[in-house]
C-alpha positions in Angstrom: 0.0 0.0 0.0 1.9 3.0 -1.1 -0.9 5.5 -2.1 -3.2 6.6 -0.1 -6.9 8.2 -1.5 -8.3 9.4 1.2 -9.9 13.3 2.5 -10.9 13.3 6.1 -12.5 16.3 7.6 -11.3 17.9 10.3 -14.2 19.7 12.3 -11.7 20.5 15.2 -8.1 21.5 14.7 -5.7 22.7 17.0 -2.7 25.0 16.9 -0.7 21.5 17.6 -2.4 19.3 15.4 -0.8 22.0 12.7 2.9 21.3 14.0 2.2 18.1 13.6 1.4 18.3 9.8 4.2 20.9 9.2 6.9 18.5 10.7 5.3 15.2 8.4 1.9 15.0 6.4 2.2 11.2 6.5 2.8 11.1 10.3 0.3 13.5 10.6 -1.7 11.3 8.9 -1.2 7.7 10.4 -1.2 8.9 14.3 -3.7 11.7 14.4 -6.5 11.2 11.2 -6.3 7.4 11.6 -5.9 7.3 14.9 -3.0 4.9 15.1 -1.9 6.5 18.1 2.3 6.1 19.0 4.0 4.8 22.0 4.6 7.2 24.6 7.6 7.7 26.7 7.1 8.1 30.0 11.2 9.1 31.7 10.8 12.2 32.9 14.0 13.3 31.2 12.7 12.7 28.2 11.8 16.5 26.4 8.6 17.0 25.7 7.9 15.4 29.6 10.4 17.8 31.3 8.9 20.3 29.4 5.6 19.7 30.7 6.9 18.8 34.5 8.1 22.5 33.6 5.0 23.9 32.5 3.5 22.7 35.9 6.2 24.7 38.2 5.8 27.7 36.3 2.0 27.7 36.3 1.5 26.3 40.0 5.0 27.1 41.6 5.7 31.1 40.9 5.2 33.8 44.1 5.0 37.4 43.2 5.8 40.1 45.9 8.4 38.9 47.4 11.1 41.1 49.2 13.6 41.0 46.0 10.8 42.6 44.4 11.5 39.7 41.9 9.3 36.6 41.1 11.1 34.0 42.6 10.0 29.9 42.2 8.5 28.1 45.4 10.9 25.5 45.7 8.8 23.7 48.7 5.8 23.6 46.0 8.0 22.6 43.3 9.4 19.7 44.6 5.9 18.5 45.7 5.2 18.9 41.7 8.3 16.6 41.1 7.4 13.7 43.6 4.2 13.6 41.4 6.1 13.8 38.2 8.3 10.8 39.4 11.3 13.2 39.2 13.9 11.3 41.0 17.1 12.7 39.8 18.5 15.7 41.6 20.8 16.9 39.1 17.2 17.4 37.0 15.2 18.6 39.4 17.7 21.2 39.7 17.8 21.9 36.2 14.8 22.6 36.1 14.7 25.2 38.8 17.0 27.1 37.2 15.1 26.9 34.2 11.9 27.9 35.7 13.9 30.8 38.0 15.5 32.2 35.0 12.0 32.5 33.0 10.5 34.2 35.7 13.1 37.0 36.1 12.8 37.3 32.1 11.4 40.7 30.4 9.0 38.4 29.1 7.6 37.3 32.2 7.9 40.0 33.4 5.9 42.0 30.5 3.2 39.5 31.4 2.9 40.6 35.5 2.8 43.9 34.1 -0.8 43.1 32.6 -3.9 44.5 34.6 -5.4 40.8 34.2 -3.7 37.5 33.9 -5.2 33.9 32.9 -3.4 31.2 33.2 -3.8 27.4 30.8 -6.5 29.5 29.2 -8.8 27.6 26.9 -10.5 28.8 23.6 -12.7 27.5 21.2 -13.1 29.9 18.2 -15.5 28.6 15.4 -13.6 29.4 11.8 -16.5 28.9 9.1 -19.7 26.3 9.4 -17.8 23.2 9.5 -14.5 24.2 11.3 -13.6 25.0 14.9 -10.4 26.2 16.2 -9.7 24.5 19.7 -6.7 24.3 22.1 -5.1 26.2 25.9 -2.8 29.2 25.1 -0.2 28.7 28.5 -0.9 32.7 29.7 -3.0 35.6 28.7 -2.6 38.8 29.9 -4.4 41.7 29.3 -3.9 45.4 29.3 -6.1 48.2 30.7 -6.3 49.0 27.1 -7.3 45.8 26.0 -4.2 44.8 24.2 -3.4 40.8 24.4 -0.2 39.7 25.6 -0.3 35.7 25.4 3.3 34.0 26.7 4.1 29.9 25.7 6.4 28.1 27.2 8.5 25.7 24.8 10.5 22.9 25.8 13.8 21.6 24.5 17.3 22.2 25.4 19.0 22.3 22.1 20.1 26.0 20.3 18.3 25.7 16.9 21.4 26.0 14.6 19.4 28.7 12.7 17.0 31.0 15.1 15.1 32.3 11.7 13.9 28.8 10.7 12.8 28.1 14.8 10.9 31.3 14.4 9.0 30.5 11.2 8.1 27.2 12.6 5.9 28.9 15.6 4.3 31.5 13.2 1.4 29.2 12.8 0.7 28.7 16.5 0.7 32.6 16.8 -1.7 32.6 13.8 -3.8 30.6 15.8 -3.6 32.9 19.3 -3.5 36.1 17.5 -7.0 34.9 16.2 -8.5 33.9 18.9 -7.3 37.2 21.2 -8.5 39.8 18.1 -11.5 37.8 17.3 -12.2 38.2 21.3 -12.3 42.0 20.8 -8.7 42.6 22.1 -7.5 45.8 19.7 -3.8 44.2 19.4 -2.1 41.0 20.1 1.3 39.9 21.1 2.4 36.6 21.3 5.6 35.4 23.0 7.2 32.1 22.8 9.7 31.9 25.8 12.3 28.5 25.8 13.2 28.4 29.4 15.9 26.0 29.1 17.9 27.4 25.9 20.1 30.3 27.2 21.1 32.9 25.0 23.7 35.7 24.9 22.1 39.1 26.5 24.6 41.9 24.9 26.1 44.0 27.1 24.8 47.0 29.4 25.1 50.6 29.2 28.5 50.5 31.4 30.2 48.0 28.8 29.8 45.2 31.7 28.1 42.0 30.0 24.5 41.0 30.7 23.3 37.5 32.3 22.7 35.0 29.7 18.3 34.8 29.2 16.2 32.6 28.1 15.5 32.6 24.2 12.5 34.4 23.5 10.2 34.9 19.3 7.9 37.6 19.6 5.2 38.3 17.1 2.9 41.4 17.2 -1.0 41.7 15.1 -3.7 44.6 14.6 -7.3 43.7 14.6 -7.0 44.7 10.7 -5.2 41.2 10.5 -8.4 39.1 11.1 -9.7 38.2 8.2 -6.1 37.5 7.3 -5.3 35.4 9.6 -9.1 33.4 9.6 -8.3 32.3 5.5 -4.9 31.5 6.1 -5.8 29.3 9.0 -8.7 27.6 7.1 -6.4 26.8 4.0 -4.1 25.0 6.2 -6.6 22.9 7.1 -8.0 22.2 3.6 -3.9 21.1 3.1 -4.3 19.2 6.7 -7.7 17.0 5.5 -5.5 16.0 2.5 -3.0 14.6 4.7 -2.8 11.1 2.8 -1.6 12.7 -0.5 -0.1 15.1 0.8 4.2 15.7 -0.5 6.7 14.3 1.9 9.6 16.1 0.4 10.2 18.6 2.9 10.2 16.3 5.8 12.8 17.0 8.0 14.7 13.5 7.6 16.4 13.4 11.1 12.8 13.6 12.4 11.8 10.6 10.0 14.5 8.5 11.1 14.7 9.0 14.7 11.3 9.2 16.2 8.5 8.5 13.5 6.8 4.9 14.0 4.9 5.1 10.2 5.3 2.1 8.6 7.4 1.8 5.7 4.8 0.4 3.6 2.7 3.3 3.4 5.4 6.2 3.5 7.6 6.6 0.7 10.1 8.8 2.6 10.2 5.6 5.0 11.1 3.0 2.3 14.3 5.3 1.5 15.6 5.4 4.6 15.8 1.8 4.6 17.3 1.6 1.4 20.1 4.1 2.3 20.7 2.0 5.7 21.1 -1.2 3.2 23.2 0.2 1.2 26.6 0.9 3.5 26.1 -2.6 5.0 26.0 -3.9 0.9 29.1 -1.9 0.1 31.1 -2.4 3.5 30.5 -6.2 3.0 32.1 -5.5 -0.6 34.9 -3.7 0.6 35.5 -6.5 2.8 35.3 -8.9 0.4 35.7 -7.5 -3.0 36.2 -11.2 -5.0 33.9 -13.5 -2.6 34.8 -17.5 -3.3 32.2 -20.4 -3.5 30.9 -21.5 -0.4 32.0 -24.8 0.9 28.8 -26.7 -0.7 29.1 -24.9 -4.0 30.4 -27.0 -7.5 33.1 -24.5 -8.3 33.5 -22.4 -11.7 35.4 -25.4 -13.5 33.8 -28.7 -12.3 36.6 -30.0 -10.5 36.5 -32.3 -7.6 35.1 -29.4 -4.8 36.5 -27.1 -2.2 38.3 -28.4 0.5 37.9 -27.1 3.9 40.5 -26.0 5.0 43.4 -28.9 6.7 41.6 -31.6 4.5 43.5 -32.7 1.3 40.4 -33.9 -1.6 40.0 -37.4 -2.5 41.2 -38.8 -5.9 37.9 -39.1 -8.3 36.4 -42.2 -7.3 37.6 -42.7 -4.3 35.1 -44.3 -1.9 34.4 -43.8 1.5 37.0 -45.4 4.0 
């Protein structure tokens, strides 16, 4: 089974489910449209779970007023949050302290406690067009006295994208998708903030010449209310691409992805099938390398009908020799 014919509508999309189409169509495809689902990896070191565990301390462990006139993390109420987590290890729990302590003394934290009202996990469901609903919990919204929408994500992974720009592009859609539902909500402007609390970047320097602290990486991306309709038909043709999953191209997969954490099967994803022909290939041409002129196997009549290989120590028997 290598093509696919098949359109599945998608009354309900999320701003996740749209990642999950950019990174792989076919993947996209297998684990969320035919519900094949994928085996989930519970170690708490693992990234996506530390990121979450993260989520949890930054929503649940955070006091405000405190005599630095800081944020600072409740360490007593994050390390209840880890025994729940089944975060053993010391050396991560105290990664992810600092992580958490780091994003909270941020600008972009910060810019969010400036807000007259916060919400935290806040959910939306914003209807698109007749058959299509936009669906999904934006970390935190803040508001100012003006209305303006200031909505902060926290992303996980601890790896420095090699290039920042192409990082950037791949969250546009996600702050397509808040941007939406904040101006579409009657906010006049929307900013949306993705913060990475455990990738630490370079901060400049200060007035005085003297180097600032490292800070968390932070993509900022700023709408008008005049981007509404906009952003609406951009959204919906995504979709309309999304419901085509099945025949959808594969050629701007991101191969490492392929290879390292998608379960598809080979027989229904062409990208897939190469991947196993490339791995068969250097074990084909090592085994020539190693043995460029390969000789009949012990059991094989050789090339010029003689008597037979030998193994090796035994001397062959004269034709017609019988058994002894």
């Amino acid at each position: 089974m290598t093509d696919i014919q098949q359109t599945i509508e998608l009354p309900q999309i999320s701003a996740s489910d749209i990642n999950s189409y950019r990174e792989c169509p076919r993947s996209f495809w297998f684990y969320v449209l035919m519900r094949a689902g994928a085996l989930v990896d519970r170690n708490p070191d693992a990234a996506l779970n530390r990121g979450s565990i993260l989520h949890l301390v930054l929503q649940h462990a955070v006091r405000v007023g405190t005599d630095s006139g800081l944020p600072e993390i409740d360490t007593e109420r994050a390390t209840i949050l880890f025994g729940q987590k089944q975060v053993d290890d010391p050396a991560v729990r105290t990664e992810l302290l600092a992580a958490a302590q780091h994003t909270v003394h941020s600008d972009a934290y910060l810019r969010l406690l400036d807000c007259a009202t916060i919400h935290r996990e806040q959910q939306f469901h914003l209807r698109l067009d007749d058959t299509h609903y936009l669906k999904g919990f934006m970390d935190a919204v803040g508001y100012d006295v003006d209305g303006t929408a200031y909505i902060l994500d926290y992303k996980s992974g601890t790896k420095v994208a090699d290039d920042p720009e192409t990082l950037r592009a791949s969250y546009r859609d996600q702050a397509d998708c808040y941007a939406l539902v904040a101006l579409s909500g009657g906010a006049p402007a929307a900013q949306i903030c993705f913060i990475r609390p455990e990738v630490m970047v370079d901060s400049g320097r200060a007035a005085g010449g003297e180097a600032e602290p490292p800070r968390p990486q932070t993509f900022s991306f700023s709408y008008a209310s005049g981007d509404v309709a906009a952003l609406r038909e951009r959204i919906r043709a995504v979709i309309g691409d999304m419901e085509q999953a099945a025949t959808a191209s594969t050629d701007q997969v991101d191969r490492k992805l392929c290879k390292n954490h998608c379960q598809v099967p080979a027989r229904i994803c062409a990208v897939k099938r190469a991947f196993k022909d490339e791995r068969k290939q250097p074990a084909q041409q090592k085994q020539a390398d190693r043995d460029p002129h390969p000789q009949p196997e012990p059991h094989e009549q050789p090339p010029d009908g003689g008597a037979g290989t030998c193994l090796p120590g035994r001397q062959p028997r004269p034709p017609g020799a019988g058994t002894p």
